[in-house]
C-alpha positions in Angstrom: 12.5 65.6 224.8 10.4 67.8 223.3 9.4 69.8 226.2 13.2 69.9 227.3 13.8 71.6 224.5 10.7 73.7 225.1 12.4 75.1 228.5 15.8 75.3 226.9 14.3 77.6 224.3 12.8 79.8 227.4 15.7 79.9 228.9 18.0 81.1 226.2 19.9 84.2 227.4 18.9 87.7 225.7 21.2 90.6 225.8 21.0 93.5 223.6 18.5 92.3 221.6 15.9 93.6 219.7 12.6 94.7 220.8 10.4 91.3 220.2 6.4 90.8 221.6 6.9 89.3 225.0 5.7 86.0 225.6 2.8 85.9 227.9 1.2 83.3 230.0 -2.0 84.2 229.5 -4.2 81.0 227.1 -6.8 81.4 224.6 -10.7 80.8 226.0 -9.5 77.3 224.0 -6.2 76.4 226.5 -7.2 73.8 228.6 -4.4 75.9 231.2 -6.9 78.8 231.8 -8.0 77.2 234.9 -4.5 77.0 236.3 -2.0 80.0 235.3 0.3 83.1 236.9 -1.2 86.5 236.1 1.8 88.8 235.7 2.3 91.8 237.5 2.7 95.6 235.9 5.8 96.7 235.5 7.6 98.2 238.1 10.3 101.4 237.3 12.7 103.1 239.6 14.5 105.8 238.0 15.4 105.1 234.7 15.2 101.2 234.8 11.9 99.7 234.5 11.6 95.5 235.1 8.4 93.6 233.4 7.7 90.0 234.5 7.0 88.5 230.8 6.3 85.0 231.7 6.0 82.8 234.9 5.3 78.9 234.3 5.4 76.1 236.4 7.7 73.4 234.2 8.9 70.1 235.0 12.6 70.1 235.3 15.1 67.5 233.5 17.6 65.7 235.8 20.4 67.0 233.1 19.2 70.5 232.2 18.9 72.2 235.6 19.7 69.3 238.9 16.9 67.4 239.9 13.3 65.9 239.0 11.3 68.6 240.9 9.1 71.2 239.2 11.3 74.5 238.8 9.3 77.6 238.7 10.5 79.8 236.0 10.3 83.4 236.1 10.9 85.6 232.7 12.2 89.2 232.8 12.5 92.2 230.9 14.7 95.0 232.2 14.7 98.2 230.0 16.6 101.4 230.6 14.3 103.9 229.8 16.6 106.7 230.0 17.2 108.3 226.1 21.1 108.6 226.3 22.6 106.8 228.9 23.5 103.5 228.9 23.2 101.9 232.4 24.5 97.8 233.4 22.6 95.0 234.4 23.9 92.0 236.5 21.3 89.1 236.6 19.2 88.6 240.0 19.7 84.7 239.7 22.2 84.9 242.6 20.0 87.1 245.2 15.9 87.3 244.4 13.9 85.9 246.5 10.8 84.5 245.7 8.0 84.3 249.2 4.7 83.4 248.5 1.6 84.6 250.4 2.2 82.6 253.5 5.4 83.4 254.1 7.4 80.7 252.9 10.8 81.6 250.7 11.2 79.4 247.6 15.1 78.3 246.6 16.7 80.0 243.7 18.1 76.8 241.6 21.2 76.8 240.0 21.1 77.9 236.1 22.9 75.3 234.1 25.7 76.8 231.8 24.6 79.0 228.8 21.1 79.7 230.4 20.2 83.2 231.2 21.9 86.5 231.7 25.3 87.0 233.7 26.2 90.4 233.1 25.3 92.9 230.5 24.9 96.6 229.6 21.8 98.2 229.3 21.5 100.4 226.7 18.4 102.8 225.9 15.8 101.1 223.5 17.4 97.3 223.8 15.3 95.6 226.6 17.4 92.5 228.2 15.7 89.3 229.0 16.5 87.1 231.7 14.8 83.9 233.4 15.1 83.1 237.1 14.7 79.5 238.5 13.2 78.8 242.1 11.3 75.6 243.7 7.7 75.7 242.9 5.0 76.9 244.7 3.2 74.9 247.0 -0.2 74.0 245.4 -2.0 76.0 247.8 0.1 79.4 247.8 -2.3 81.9 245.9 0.0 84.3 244.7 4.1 84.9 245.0 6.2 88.0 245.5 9.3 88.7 243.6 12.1 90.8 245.0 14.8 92.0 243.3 17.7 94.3 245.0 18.2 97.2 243.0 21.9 97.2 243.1 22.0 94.7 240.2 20.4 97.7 238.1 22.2 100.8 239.8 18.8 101.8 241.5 18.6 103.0 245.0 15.1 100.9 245.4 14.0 97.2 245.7 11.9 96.1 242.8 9.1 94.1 243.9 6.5 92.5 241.6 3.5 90.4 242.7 2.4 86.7 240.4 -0.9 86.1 241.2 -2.5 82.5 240.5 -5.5 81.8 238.8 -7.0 78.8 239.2 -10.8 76.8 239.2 -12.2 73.7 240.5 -10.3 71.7 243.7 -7.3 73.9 243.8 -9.2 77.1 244.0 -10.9 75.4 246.9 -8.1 74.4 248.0 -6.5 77.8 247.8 -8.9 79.8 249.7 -8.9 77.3 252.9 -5.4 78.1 252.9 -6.1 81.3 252.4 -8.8 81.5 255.2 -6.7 79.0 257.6 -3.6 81.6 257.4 -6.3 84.8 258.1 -8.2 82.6 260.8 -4.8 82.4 262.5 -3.7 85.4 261.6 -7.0 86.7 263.3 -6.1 83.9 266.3 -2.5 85.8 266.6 -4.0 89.3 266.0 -6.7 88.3 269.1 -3.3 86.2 271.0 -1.3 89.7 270.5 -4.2 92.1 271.4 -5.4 89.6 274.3 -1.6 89.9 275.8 -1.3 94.0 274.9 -4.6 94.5 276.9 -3.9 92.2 279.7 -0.5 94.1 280.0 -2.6 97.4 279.6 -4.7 95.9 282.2 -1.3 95.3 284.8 0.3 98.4 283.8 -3.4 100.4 284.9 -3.5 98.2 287.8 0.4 98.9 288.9 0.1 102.8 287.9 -3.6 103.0 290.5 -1.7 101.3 293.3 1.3 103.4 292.6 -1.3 106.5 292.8 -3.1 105.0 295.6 0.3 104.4 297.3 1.3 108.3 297.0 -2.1 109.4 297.7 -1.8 107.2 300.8 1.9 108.5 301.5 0.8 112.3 301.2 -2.2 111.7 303.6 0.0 110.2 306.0 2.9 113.0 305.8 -0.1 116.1 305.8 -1.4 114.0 309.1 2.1 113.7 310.4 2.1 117.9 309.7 -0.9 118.4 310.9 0.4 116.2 314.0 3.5 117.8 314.5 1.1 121.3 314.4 -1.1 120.6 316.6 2.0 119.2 319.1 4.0 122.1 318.7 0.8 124.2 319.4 -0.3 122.6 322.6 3.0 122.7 323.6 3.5 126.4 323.2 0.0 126.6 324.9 1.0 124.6 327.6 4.7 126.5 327.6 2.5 129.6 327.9 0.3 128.2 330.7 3.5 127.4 332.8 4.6 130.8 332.2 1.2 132.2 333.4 1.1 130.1 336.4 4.6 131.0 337.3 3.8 134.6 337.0 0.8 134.5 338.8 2.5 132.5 341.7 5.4 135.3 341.4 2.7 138.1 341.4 1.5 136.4 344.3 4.1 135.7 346.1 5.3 139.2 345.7 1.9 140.7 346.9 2.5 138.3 350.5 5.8 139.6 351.2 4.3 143.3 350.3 3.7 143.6 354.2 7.3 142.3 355.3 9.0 144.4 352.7 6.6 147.4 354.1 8.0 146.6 357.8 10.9 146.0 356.5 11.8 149.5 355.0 10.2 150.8 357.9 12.6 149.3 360.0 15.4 150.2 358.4 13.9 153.7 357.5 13.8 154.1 361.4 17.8 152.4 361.9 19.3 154.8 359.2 17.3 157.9 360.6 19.3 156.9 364.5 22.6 156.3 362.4 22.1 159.8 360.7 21.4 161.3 363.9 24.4 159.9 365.9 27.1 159.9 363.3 26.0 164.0 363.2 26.3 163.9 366.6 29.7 161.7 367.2 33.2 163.4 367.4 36.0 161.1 366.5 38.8 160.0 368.7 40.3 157.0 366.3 41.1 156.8 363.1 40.0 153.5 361.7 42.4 152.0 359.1 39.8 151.0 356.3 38.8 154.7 353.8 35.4 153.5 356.1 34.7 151.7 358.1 32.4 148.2 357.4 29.7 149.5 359.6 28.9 151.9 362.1 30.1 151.3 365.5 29.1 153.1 368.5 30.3 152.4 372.3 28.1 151.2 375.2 27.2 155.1 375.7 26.1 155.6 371.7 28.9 157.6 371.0 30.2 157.0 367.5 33.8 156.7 367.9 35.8 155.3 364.8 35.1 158.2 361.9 37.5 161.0 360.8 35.5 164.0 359.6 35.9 163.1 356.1 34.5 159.4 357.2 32.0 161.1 359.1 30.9 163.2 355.5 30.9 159.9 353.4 28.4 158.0 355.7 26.6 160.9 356.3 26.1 160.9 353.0 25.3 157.6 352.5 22.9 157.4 355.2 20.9 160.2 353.7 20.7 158.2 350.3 18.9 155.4 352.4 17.0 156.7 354.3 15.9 159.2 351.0 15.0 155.5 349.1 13.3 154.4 351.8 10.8 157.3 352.3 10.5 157.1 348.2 9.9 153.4 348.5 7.5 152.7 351.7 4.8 155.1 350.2 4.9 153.3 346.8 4.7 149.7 349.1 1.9 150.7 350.8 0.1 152.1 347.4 0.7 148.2 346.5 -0.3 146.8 349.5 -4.2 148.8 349.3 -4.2 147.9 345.9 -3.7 144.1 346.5 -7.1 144.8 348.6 -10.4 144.0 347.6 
């Protein structure tokens, strides 16, 4: 009974009163508890509202004061408004701090019985309020907690968070720092897990980016060959376009030096046939009148007389004949110039 009344008396709800020494948890050299206590944070302000953890005890709970036989970890505040004029208000954090110790784990807030702590209250400059928050305790191993506290209860724009450490000798120090070193030996084991993944994916992402490089490098090699393919194509084509073209040039040239000599005999010929023509069309007197402007060609009867031209027929292929046969003495000196010059 007595040390129900002991946490009742904690627990007592302080609002707007006076300043008083805040209780502590920290023993004489002569409490047999040194070995085992919380060591309470510094205070923590954000703007004008500054929160101080004044006590944080392990106690063992009573069925009827707060719901069950378990040890409730009891956390004892002071919130101050440090601001000299205004007032500010304060709404307890019994409904949403959390409490997370070292390894993670997040304690339970238990329900405060009626008459127990802090609801709501204002918070006026120079009259600290106290509060006590209730939450499962610790597991024996956890070597410190963290207390968060939103900072809407208080009108701040931050969280508050304030750090318990535990102090403790003998097995459950020992026992404390194997926790401690199993959670930073797997920490390490994840740390190594995580960095073994990031390089192997480092590793796979190298790998995938040198065969994509090796796969363009390959690609632009094959498409500058292909170029240089095409090039070289297009090139011998137009070299063997151009040899065709030589060939068939040289086989004309040739073919026009070996009919030089026909051509020659050939203007000859007809040098000689329009010279006769010339002579007896001079010579003819006409007798008909042939129905054509002229005639198609020049027709003379068995005794060479031309007989089928008017005199102004007679002028035209005069004329005519006289353009021949002036070609033809123009062009048998030019053949024959060929014809020695196709000579070796």
């Amino acid at each position: 009974m007595k040390r129900i009344a002991l946490l009742l008396a904690l627990l007592l709800p302080a609002c707007g009163s006076p300043d008083q020494p805040a209780k502590t948890d920290q023993p004489t050299k002569s409490d047999p508890a040194t070995a085992d206590r919380w060591v309470l944070p510094n205070s923590v302000q954000h703007g004008s509202i500054r929160v101080t953890v004044t006590g944080a005890t392990v106690e063992q709970q009573a069925a009827n004061v707060i719901g069950g036989a378990n040890d409730a970890f009891i956390v004892r505040l002071s919130v101050e408004n440090m601001h000299p004029s205004l007032r500010g208000e304060y709404k307890t954090w019994a409904d949403n701090a959390t409490l997370t110790d070292n390894f993670g784990n997040q304690y339970k807030r238990f329900i405060r019985p009626r008459n127990i702590g802090v609801e709501e209250c204002p918070l006026n400059p120079g009259a600290p309020v106290t509060d006590a928050l209730l939450f499962e305790a610790p597991i024996a191993t956890a070597g410190k907690v963290v207390l968060t506290l939103p900072g809407q209860n208080v009108r701040a724009a931050e969280t508050y968070r304030l750090e318990i450490t535990l102090q403790t000798s003998g097995a459950r120090l020992e026992a404390v720092r194997q926790a401690a070193a199993a959670q930073e030996a797997e920490a390490a084991q994840a740390a190594a897990a995580i960095k073994a993944r990031a390089d192997a994916e480092k590793r796979k992402a190298e790998a995938e980016r040198a065969a994509a490089e090796r796969l363009k490098a390959e690609r632009l090699l094959a498409e500058e060959r292909a170029r240089r393919d095409a090039e070289l194509r297009k090139k011998e084509a137009e070299a063997e376009a151009e040899r065709l073209r030589n060939e068939t040039a040289k086989r004309e040239r040739e073919a026009e030096i070996a009919a030089l000599p026909g051509k020659l005999a050939a203007a000859k010929q007809a040098l000689e046939t329009a010279q006769d023509k010339l002579s007896k069309v001079k010579a003819s007197k006409s007798r008909y009148v042939y129905r054509e402007p002229t005639p198609p060609d020049d027709y003379f009867d068995a005794g060479g007389k031309y007989i089928f031209y008017t005199a102004a027929q007679r002028a035209a292929r005069t004329t005519a004949l006289q353009k021949d046969i002036d070609r033809l003495l123009a062009e048998i000196p030019d053949l024959e110039m060929r014809i020695k010059a196709t000579k070796p």
